[in-house]
N, C-alpha and C positions, 0 to 999 in steps of 0.2 A: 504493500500500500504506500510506503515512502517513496518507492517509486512510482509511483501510480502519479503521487502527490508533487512529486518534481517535473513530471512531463507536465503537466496540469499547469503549473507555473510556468513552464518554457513558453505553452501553448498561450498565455494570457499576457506574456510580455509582449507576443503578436498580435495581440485584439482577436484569438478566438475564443471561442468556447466550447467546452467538451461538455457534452451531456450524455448521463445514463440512461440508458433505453434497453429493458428486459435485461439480458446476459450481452450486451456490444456498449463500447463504447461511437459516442455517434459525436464526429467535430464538423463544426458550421462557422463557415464565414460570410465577408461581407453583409450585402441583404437579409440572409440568412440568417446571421445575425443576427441580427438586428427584429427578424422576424420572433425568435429563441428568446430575445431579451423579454419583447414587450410579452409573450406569453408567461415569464420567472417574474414579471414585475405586478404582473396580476392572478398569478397563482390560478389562471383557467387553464383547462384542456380542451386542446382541439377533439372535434369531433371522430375524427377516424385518424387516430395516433398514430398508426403502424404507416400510414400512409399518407400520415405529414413528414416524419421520419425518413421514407424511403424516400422521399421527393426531394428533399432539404440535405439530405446526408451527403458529405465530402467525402469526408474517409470513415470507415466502421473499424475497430478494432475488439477486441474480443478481451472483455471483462472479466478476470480472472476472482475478484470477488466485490464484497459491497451491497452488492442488490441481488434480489431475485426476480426473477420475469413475471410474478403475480406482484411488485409492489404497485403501489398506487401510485399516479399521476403527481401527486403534493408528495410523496413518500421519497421520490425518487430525485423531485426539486428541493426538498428538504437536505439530501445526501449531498447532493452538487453544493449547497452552502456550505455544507459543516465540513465538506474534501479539500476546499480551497484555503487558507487559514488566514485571517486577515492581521497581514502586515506589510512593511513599506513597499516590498515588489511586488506583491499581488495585491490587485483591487480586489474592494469584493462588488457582488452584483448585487446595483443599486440604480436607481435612473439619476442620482447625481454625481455619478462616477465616470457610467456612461455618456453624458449630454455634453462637457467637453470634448469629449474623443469625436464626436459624429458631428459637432459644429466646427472641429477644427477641420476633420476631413471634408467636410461639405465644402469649407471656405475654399481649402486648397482646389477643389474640384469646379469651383464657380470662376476661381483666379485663372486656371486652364483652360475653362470654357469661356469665358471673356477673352484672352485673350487670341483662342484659334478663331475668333468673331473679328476682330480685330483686325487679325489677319487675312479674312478673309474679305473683309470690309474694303484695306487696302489694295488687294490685290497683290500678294506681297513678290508673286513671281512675275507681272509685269514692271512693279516696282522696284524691282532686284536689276530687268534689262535697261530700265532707264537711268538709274545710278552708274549703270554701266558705260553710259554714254558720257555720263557726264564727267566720268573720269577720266573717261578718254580727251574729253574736252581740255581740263586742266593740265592733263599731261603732255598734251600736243602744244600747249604755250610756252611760250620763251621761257627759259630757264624756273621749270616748275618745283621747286624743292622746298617750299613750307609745306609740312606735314599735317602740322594745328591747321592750316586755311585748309586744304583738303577733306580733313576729317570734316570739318565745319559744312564744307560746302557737302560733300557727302549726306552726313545728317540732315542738311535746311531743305535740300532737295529730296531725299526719302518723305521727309514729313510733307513735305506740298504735294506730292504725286499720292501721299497716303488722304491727303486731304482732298486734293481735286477726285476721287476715283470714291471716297466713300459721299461725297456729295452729288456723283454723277449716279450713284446706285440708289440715292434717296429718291432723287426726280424718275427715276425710270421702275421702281417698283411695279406697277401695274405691266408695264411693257413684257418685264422681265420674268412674272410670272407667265406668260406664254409662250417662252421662246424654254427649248430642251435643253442647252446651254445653261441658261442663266435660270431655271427658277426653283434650283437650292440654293439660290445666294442667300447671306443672313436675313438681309430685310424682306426678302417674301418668304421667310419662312418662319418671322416673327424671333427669330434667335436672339436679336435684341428691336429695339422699340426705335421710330423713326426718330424721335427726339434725343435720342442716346445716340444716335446716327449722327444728327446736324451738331452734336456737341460734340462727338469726337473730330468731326470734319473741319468745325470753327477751330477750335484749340490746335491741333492738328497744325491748320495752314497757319494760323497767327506764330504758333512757335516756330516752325521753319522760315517763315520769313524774317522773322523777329532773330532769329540764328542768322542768318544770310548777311541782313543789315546789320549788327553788330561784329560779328568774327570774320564778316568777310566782305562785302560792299555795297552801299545803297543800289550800282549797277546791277549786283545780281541779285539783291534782295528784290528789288524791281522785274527783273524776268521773270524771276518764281512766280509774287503775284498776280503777274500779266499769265503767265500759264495756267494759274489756277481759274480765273476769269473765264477766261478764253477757253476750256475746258469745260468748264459748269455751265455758262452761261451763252456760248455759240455753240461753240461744237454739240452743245447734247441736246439742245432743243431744234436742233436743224438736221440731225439724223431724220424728221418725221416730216419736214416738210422738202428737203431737197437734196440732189447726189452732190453738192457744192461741199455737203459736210465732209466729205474726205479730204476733200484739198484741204478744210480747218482743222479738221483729226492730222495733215500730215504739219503742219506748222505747230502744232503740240508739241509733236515729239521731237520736232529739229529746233526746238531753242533750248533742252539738258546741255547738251555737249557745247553750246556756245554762252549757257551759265557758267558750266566748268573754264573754259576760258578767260570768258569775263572774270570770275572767281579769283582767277593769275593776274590778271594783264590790268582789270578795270578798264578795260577798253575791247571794244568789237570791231575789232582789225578782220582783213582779208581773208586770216588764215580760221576766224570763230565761223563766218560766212559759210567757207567751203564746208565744214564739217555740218555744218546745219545743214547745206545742201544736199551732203553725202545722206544722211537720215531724212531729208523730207523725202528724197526723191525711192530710197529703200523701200520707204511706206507701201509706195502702192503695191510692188509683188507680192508683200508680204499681206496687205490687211484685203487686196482683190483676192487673192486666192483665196483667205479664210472666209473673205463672206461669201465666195461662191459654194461652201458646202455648207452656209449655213443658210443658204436663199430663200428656204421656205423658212423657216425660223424669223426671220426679219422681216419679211411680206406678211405673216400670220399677226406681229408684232405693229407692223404700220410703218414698218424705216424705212426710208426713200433710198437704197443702194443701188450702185451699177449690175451689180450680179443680179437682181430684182428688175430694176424698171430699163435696162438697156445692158444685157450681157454680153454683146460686140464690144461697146464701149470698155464694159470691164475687161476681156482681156487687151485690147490696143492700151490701153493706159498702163496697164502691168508691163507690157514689153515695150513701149515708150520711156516712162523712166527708168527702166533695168536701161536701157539703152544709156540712158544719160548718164550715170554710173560712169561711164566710161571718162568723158571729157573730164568731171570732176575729180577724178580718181589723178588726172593725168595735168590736174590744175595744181595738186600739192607740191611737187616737187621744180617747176615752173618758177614757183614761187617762194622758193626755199623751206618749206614747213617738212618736206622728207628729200630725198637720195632719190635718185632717177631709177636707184633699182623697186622701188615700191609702184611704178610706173609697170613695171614688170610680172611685178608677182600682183599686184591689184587686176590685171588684165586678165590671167589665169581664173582667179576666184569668180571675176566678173562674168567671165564666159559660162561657167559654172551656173551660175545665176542667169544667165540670157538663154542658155540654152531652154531650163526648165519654162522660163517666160516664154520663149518660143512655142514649144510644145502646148504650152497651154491655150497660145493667143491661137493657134494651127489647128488644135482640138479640144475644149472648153470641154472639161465633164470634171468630171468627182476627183479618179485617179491625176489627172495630172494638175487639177489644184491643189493637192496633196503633195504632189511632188516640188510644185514651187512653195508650198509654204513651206516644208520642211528644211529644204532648198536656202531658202531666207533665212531661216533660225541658223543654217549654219554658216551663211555669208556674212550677215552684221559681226558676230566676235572676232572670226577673223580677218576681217578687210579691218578691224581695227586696231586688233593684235601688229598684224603688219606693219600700218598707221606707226605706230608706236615704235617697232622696231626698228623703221627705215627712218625716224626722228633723224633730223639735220640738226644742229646744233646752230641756235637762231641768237646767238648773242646774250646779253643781257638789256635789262632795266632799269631806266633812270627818268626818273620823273615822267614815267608814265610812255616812255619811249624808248625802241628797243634799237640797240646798237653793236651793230655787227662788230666784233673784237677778234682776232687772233692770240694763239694762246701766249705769242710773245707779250701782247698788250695787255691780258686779262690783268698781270700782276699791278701793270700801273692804273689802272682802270677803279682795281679797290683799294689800292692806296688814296686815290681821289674821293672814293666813295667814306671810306673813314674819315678822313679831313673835314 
């Protein structure tokens, strides 16, 4: 029985509980639990024991004394108190022993489910590719090496894109319950409440911008909440009234990367342009192909898209700007921002990318919109990877102006800058 009495203990520094049932011992967790508690806090018995038992039972072990299989219902909840011996490591079973333990778990459980809502509010894996952009941004400017401004601008920009995306999901609730796609998102499935929506989406964008303009400059504090605007307020109400809203969905996404610039430079030189060009113009392969396999979805929904109300259009616009890819690709190194060999290998990935556009614009069906979206997800990180790699070494900055140096000069260059 000492031993009986020490498993019993190991078992209760777990949160379960072991209860005697005829000749077996029968352990219950979780729910079960909890079910086991309320029934020892008010000493009733279920109607068919053997077969609350067998329903409820985890593990059965085989009771080697204590009870007998004729004791009674209270006989046997009696044993279970007086087995467990009340001191500092064992609790004993009481509901105010218990009620911390189940409100601490609940909390933790509400804290998890909050925030995969949260996350899903954001969008966290489109706002994971648009971070991406923007740190491509910062890194493609002159001499990018603050870490804090990066971090910064990183964070200001998460928070906006988490803010414009959970107030693009408030306005579109009803939409969204229609479309196959979208109607588990939280807010049509009441996960949390539209008000807990527009408050996480205010705070949200005021702190990212609020981050932006303090740690890194009213110019890209300023982008951010021209994005978020431009996001909530054109772009989402114009998906229902006309196909223009793609061209606004594609200037969304091409001002990240030339935040991240601005972010460095404080200024929207040539080389923020291109890179915003590079992403507007990416857009269409990527967002024409997705909404050609989502076509009934958006039609059923009310959205005015190409792949809906002119599917010619949609594929010509996909392999039009796959096309333009090209010049812009070949405007970077022109203009000193990479090495003429990124000229080279950007030409490679882009073919890659035009071929699928091709195929699509030649044969418009399911499979080869698939091929170009998929296509796309793997062109944008490496055309930027590249980007990055073939970086030309653009000088430094001073007073806002970047000035080409050789490394013979660099030395006297910060000598002047100390001074």
């Amino acid at each position: 029985m000492a031993q009986q009495v020490k498993n019993t203990n190991i078992i209760w520094r777990q949160y379960f509980i072991k209860f005697y049932h005829g000749e077996r011992v029968v352990l219950f967790k979780g729910q079960q639990r909890r079910n086991i508690q309320n029934l020892l806090d008010k000493s009733t018995k279920p109607s068919n024991t053997n077969s609350f038992f067998n329903k409820n039972a985890v593990v059965i072990e085989k009771l080697s004394q204590g009870v007998t299989s004729s004791a009674g219902f209270k006989d046997r909840v009696s044993l279970l108190r007086k087995i467990i011996p009340p001191n500092n490591d064992t609790p004993i079973i009481s509901p105010s022993n218990h009620t911390p333990i189940r409100q601490k778990q609940s909390l933790v459980v509400e804290f998890i489910r909050l925030i995969k809502a949260y996350r899903d509010l954001s969008k966290a894996k489109l706002a994971a590719l648009v971070i991406l952009t923007t740190m491509c941004g910062y890194a493609m400017a002159p001499m990018a090496t603050d870490l804090t401004c990066l971090f910064a601008t990183t964070a200001g920009t998460g928070l906006c894109v988490a803010s414009a995306n959970a107030i693009n999901q408030l306005f579109e609730i009803p939409y969204d319950a229609q479309m196959s796609r979208t109607r588990n998102r939280v807010l049509v499935r009441n996960a949390i409440s539209p008000i807990h929506a527009l408050s996480f989406g205010t705070l949200t964008g005021m702190a990212g911008v609020g981050i932006l303009s303090t740690m890194v400059n009213p110019l890209t504090a300023m982008l951010g909440a021209s994005n978020i605007l431009l996001y909530t307020c054109v772009y989402t109400p114009m998906k229902r009234k006309t196909i223009a809203n793609t061209w606004i969905g594609a200037i969304v996404g091409a001002i990240p990367p030339m935040m991240g610039w601005a972010a460095c430079t404080n200024n929207l030189e040539l080389g923020a342009w291109i890179l915003g060009g590079i992403l507007y113009a990416w857009q269409f392969p990527h967002f024409n192909a997705l909404a050609w396999n989502m076509r009934s979805d958006y039609s059923k929904a009310g959205y005015h898209m190409m792949a809906v109300t002119n599917p010619l259009l949609n594929s010509r616009v996909s392999l039009r700007y796959t096309l333009a890819l090209f010049p812009l690709s070949y405007i970077t190194p022109y203009i000193g921002m990479t090495t003429w060999w990124f000229a080279l290998d950007s030409s490679l990935i882009n073919c890659v990318l035009l071929f699928s556009a091709y195929k699509f614009w030649k044969n418009s069906n399911d499979k080869s919109a698939r091929d170009l979206f998929f296509a796309s997800l793997v062109h944008l990180p490496v055309i930027l990877a590249l980007m990055m790699a073939h970086k030309k070494d653009q000088g430094i900055i001073i007073n806002n102006e970047i000035l080409d140096v050789d490394e013979k000069e660099l030395e006297k260059v910060m000598q002047e800058l100390e001074s």
